[in-house]
Structures are given as structure tokens and as C-alpha cells.
C-alpha positions in Angstrom: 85.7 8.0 -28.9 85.3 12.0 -28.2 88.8 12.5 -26.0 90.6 10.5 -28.4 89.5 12.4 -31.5 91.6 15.6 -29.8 94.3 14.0 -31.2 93.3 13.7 -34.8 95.5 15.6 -37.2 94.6 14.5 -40.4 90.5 14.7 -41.2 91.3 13.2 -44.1 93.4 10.3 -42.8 90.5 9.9 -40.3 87.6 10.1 -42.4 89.2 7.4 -44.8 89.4 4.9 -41.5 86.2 6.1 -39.7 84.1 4.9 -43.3 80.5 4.9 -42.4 80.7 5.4 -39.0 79.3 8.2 -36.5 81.3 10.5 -36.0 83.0 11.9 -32.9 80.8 13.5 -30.8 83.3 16.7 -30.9 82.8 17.5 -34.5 79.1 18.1 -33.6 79.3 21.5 -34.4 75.8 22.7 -36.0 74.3 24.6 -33.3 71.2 25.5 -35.7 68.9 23.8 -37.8 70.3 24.3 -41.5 67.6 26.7 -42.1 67.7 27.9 -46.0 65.8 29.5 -47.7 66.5 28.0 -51.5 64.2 31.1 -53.2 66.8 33.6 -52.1 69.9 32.4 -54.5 68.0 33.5 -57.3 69.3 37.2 -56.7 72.6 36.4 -55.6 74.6 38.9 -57.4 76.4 38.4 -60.7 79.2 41.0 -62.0 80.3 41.0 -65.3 84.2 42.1 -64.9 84.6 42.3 -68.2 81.9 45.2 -68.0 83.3 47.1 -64.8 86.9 47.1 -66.7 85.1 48.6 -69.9 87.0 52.3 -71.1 83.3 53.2 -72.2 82.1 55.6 -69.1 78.7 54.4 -69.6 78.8 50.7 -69.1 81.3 50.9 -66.4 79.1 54.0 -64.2 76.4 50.8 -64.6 78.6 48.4 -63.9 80.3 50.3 -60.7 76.5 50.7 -59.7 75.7 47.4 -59.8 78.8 46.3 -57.6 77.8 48.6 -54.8 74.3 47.2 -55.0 75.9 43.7 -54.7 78.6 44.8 -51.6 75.5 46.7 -49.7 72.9 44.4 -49.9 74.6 40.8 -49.9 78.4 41.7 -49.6 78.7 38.9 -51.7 78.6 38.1 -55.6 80.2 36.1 -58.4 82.3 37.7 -60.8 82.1 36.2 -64.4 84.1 37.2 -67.6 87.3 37.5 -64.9 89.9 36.6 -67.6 91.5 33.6 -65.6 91.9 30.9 -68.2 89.8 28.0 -67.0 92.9 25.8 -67.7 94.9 27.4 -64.7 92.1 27.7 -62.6 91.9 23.6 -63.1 95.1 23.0 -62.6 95.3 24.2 -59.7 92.7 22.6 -58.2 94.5 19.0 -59.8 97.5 19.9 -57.7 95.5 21.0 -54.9 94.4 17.5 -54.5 97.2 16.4 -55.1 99.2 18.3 -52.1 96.3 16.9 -49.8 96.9 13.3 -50.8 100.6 13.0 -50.1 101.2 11.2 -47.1 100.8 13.2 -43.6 104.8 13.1 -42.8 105.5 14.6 -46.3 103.2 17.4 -44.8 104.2 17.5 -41.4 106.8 20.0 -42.7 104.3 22.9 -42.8 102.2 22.1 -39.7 100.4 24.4 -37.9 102.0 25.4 -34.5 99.8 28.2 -33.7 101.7 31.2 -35.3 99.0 33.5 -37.2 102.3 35.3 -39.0 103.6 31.6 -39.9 104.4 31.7 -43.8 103.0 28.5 -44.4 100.9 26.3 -42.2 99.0 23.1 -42.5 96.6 21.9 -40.3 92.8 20.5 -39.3 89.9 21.9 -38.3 91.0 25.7 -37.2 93.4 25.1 -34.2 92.4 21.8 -32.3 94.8 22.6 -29.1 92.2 25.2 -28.1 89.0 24.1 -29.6 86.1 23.1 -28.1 84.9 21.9 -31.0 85.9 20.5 -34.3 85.6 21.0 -37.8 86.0 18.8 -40.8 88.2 20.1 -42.5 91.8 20.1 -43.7 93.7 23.0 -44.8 96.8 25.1 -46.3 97.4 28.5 -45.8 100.3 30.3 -47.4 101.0 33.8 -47.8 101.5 35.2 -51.1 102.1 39.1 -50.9 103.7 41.2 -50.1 106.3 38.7 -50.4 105.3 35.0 -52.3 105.8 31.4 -50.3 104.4 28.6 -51.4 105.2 24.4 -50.8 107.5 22.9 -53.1 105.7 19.9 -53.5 104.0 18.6 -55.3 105.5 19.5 -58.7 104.5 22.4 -60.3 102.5 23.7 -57.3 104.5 26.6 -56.2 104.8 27.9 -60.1 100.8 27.8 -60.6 100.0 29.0 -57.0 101.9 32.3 -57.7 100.4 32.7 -61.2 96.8 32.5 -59.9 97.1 34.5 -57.0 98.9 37.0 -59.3 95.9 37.2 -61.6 93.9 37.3 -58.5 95.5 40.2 -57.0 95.2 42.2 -60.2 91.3 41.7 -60.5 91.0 42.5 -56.7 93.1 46.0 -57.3 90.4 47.0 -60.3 87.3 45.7 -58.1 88.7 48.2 -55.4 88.7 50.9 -58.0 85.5 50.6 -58.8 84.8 49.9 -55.0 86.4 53.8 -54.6 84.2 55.0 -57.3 81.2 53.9 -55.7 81.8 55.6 -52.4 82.5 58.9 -54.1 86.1 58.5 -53.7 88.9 58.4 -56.1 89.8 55.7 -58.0 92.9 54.8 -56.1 92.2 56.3 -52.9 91.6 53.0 -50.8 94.5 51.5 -52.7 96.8 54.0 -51.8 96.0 55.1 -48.3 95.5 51.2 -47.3 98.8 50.0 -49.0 97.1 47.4 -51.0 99.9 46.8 -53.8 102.3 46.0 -50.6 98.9 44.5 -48.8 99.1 40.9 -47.2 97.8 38.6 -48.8 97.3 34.9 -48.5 96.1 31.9 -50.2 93.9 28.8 -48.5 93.3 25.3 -50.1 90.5 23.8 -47.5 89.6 20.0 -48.3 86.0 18.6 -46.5 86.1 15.4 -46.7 82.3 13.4 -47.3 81.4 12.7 -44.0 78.9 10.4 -43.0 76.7 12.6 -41.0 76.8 15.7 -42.4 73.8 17.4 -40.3 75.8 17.0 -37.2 78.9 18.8 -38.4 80.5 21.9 -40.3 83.6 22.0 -42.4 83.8 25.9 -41.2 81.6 27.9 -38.5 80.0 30.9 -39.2 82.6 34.2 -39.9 83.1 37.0 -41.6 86.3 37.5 -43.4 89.5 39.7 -42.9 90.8 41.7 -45.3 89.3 43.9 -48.2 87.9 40.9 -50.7 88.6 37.1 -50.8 88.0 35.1 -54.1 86.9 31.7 -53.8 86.9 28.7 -56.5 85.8 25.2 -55.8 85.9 22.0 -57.3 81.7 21.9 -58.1 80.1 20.1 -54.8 78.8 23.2 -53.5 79.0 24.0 -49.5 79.0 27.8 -49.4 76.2 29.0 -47.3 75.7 32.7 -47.0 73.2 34.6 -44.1 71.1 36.7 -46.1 68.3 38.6 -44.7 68.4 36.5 -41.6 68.3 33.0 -43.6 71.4 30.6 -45.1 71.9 30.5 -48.8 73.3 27.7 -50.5 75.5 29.4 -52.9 75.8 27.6 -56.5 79.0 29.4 -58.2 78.8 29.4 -62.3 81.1 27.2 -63.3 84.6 29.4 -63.6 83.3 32.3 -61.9 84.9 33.6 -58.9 82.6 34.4 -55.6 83.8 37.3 -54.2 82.5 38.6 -50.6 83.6 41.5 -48.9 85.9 41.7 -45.8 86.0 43.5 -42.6 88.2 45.8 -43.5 86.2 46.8 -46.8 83.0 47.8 -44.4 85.0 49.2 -42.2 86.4 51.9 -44.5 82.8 51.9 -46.0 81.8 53.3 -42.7 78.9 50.5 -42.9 78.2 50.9 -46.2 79.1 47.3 -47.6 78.7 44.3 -45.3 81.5 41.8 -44.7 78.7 39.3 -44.8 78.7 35.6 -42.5 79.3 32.7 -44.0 79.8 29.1 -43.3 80.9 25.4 -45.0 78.7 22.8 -45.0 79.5 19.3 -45.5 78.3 16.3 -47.3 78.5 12.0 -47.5 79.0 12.1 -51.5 82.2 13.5 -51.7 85.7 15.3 -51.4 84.9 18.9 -51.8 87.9 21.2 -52.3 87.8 25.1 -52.0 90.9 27.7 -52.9 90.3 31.5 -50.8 92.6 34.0 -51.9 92.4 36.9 -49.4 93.4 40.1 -50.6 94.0 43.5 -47.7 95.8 45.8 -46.9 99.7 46.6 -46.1 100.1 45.3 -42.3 101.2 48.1 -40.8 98.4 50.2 -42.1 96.1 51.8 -39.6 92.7 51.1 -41.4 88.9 53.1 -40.4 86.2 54.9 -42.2 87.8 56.9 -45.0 88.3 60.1 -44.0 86.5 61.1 -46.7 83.6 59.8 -46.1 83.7 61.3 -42.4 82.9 65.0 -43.9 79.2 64.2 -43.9 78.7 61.1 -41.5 80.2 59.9 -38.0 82.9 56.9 -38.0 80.7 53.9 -36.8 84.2 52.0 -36.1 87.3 52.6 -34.4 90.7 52.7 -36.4 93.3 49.5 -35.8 96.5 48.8 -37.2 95.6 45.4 -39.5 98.1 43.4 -38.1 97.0 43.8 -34.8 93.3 43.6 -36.1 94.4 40.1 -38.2 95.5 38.9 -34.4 91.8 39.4 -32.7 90.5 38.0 -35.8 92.1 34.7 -35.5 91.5 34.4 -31.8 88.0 35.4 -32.2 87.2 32.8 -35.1 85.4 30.5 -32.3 82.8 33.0 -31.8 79.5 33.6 -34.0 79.9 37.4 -32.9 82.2 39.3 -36.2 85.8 40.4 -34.9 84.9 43.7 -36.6 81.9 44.4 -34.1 84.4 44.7 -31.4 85.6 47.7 -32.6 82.4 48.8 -33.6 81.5 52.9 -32.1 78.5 52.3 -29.1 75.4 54.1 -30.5 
């Protein structure tokens, strides 16, 4: 059963024929126990956007406060009060579904051959051809910036995908103001020096579906993320787990709030500051959990570090690396529980 399920390209096709049965012995993945600690997601931060984005100086100062206290100490939070109508938000998350239930030839057209700077890919798991394990999980990842792509198919997909992400990028650009503010920085300094309006950024639509032993598997191993900040939405199942203080987290979004978590890039110009915190997606037998990740960073050809800035009163604890080279030893590295980012971490 294990050597044949290398060949599986299509969880969901599989899942749907596999019914109740165990499941192949390469999609064990869960090298832990699913340790969480439940008491913890009571302080999982909560922004109020509406709050940060206020023109009175004295609720945003406590607002900017608060959303260094959330990208320190969890490097996670959700962000309420965004201004995405709910009605776009569900939408596309109808056609989401929808683009994962047409039949696999339709979306054989974007398959994933192993390009990381492929405009559009679909796929399973992460990369099978060089896993040694699998995860369940089907996904599509399209760039959307600086220059938009998206499927055609299925109707009206490619018109809501490029409205979202276009609402997303704006909220990202005035969380990394008041990201700048916090560090003691200009408002626009990481935005200009990092080439965020021209940044890359790219959307991802995973699908988990149930799976009948959900203890034995993961939908995604543990990672951190690349990039400044990615947004996340899902369809209400839950599966976000975040390490916190040593312990997973299941994370329970609000419903149409965004969870926002910091990227490597974000604690790497924060000198350490905020964490690009580890995360993972767990699985369950109940039922079809979809998840959209828009991941917002900075212009590709950007050389990204510590702000220099911040290097007047403290040493760099990383090394400077162009991001498209850095988004290369990311994806190779996304089989490892060790952070890309701690590669190019300064030796004490």
C-alpha cells in the first residue's frame, strides 16, 4: 500500500476512494504527541484594525503598542474590524471549493513540476517526488503581485481572487506601518527600503481532506513562513496549531477575522525583535477543511537584514540575503523542523 501511494496526485481523489480505511503508512507524519495546551488560546492576540488605522494619535500609539506586543510575544494574532466585506471573503471560499472539485485533468493544467518561480502551480502534499513523507493536503499557489495570475476557472475565480488579495495587500502595507512605528522607525521605512508595493506576493488555497486517522497524519509540518506577514481565512473546522512557549495551540479564528503571523523576513529586519513563529495543520475525520494564505514580502531582488537603523545601538543577529535567493532555501528546506531563517542566523 506505502510504494503505491508515491504515486497519488490527488489527496482528495484518494481520500474519497480510501473511505474509512487506514491510511498509507507514508502519510504518518506526526513525529510528536499532539501536545496542547488548550489554556493558552485565551491570550492569543486580537487587533482591532480599525483602531491601528485611527487619525486620533492616542488610540493608534495604543493600538501600535499592542501589535508589537502581539508580533514579540506570539508572532501571531487575529486582526478584526479589517474592512473585507464578509460577502467577498465567502465567496471566495465557494469558488475555492469549487476549483478543488473540478475533475483532476481540468487541473492538470497548473500542476506542480517543481518550479518555486512557477506562476501558478497545483499539487499534493508539498512536493511528493522528493518527500519522504506525505501530507494531506491539496493545494493552489498563484502569485498575485507584483504582477497578478490567477486560473480562469471556475467562473468568476480569477475576478474575486485579485479583489481579495488586493484588499489584503492594502491592510498588510498599513500593518507594516505601524510595524515601522513600533521599532522606532519611520512609518514607511520597511516599505520603502524592502520594495513592498512591488513585493511578491502570492496566494494559497490548501484543502485537508477528513481523514480517517487523523492522529497519524498532518495536513502541513511544522514551518515558519516567508515573507513579511501572511493572512489566513478558513472555512470554520479549525486546524491551525501554533508553538507557543514550548506547547501547540489550537487556534479558533473569530469568525471573519483574519490571523495574521509574522514572517521570516519581518524578524529578520526586527533584528529578533518579532518572531516568525512555527506552525502546523492538523487534520480531522469530520470534514473538508479549506484554508486561503495570502503571503505578502518584499520586492525579489531586495537584499533584506536588520534595518540599519536599528543596527546603531544593537549587533545584526542575521546575515543579509537577497529574497529570492532566500525564497529558494526556504522551499528546499520546508522538510525540516529547523526555520530556513536560522540558517542565516549570526553564531553567538
Amino acid at each position: 500500500m506505502a510504494s503505491s501511494s508515491t504515486n497519488i496526485s490527488n489527496i482528495k481523489v484518494f481520500a474519497e476512494s480510501n473511505g474509512a480505511s487506514p491510511i498509507p503508512s507514508i502519510y504518518h507524519s506526526v513525529t510528536d504527541t499532539h501536545d496542547v495546551a488548550d489554556h493558552l488560546a485565551a491570550s492569543f492576540p486580537v487587533i482591532d484594525f480599525s483602531l491601528l488605522a485611527s487619525d486620533d494619535p492616542q488610540i493608534h500609539t495604543k493600538a501600535v503598542d499592542e501589535l508589537a506586543n502581539a508580533c514579540a510575544d506570539w508572532g501571531f494574532f487575529m486582526l478584526t474590524n479589517h474592512g473585507i466585506p464578509e460577502s467577498l471573503m465567502k465567496e471566495l471560499m465557494k469558488i475555492s471549493k469549487e476549483f478543488h472539485d473540478l475533475p483532476v485533468e481540468e487541473k492538470n493544467e497548473y500542476q506542480d513540476n517543481g518550479d518555486t518561480f512557477a506562476p501558478i502551480r497545483h499539487g499534493t502534499s508539498i512536493y511528493p517526488p522528493v518527500e519522504n513523507v506525505h501530507y494531506w493536503r491539496d493545494f493552489l499557489k498563484v502569485f498575485t503581485s507584483p504582477q497578478f495570475y490567477f486560473p480562469d476557472k471556475p467562473p468568476g475565480y480569477r475576478e474575486a481572487a485579485f479583489e481579495y488579495s488586493e484588499k489584503i495587500k492594502a491592510i498588510a502595507r498599513k500593518l507594516m506601518q505601524g510595524i515601522s512605528e513600533s521599532l522606532g522607525l519611520e512609518s514607511d521605512s520597511i516599505i520603502d527600503s524592502t520594495g513592498f508595493d512591488s513585493g511578491l506576493h502570492f496566494l494559497v488555497v490548501n484543502m485537508y481532506p477528513p481523514c480517517p486517522q487523523p492522529e497519524l497524519a498532518l495536513g502541513l509540518p511544522t514551518h515558519s513562513d516567508v515573507g513579511f506577514l501572511a493572512m489566513f481565512i478558513e472555512n470554520g473546522l479549525g486546524g491551525l496549531q501554533v508553538k507557543y512557549k514550548g506547547k501547540w495551540v489550537n487556534v479558533k479564528p473569530i469568525p471573519n477575522s483574519l490571523v495574521v503571523n509574522i514572517g521570516d523576513q519581518l524578524e529578520a529586519v526586527s533584528n529578533g525583535r518579532y518572531l516568525s513563529a512555527l506552525h502546523r495543520a492538523i487534520l480531522n475525520n469530520k470534514g473538508t477543511r479549506i484554508s486561503i494564505v495570502v503571503f505578502n514580502g518584499p520586492a525579489e531582488d531586495k537584499e533584506i537584514g536588520p534595518a540599519p537603523q536599528l543596527l546603531e545601538k544593537e549587533k545584526p543577529l542575521f546575515k543579509t540575503i537577497k529574497y529570492r535567493d532566500y525564497f529558494s532555501v526556504q522551499q528546499k528546506s520546508r522538510f525540516s523542523e529547523e526555520r530556513a531563517l536560522d540558517q542565516f542566523r549570526y553564531s553567538a
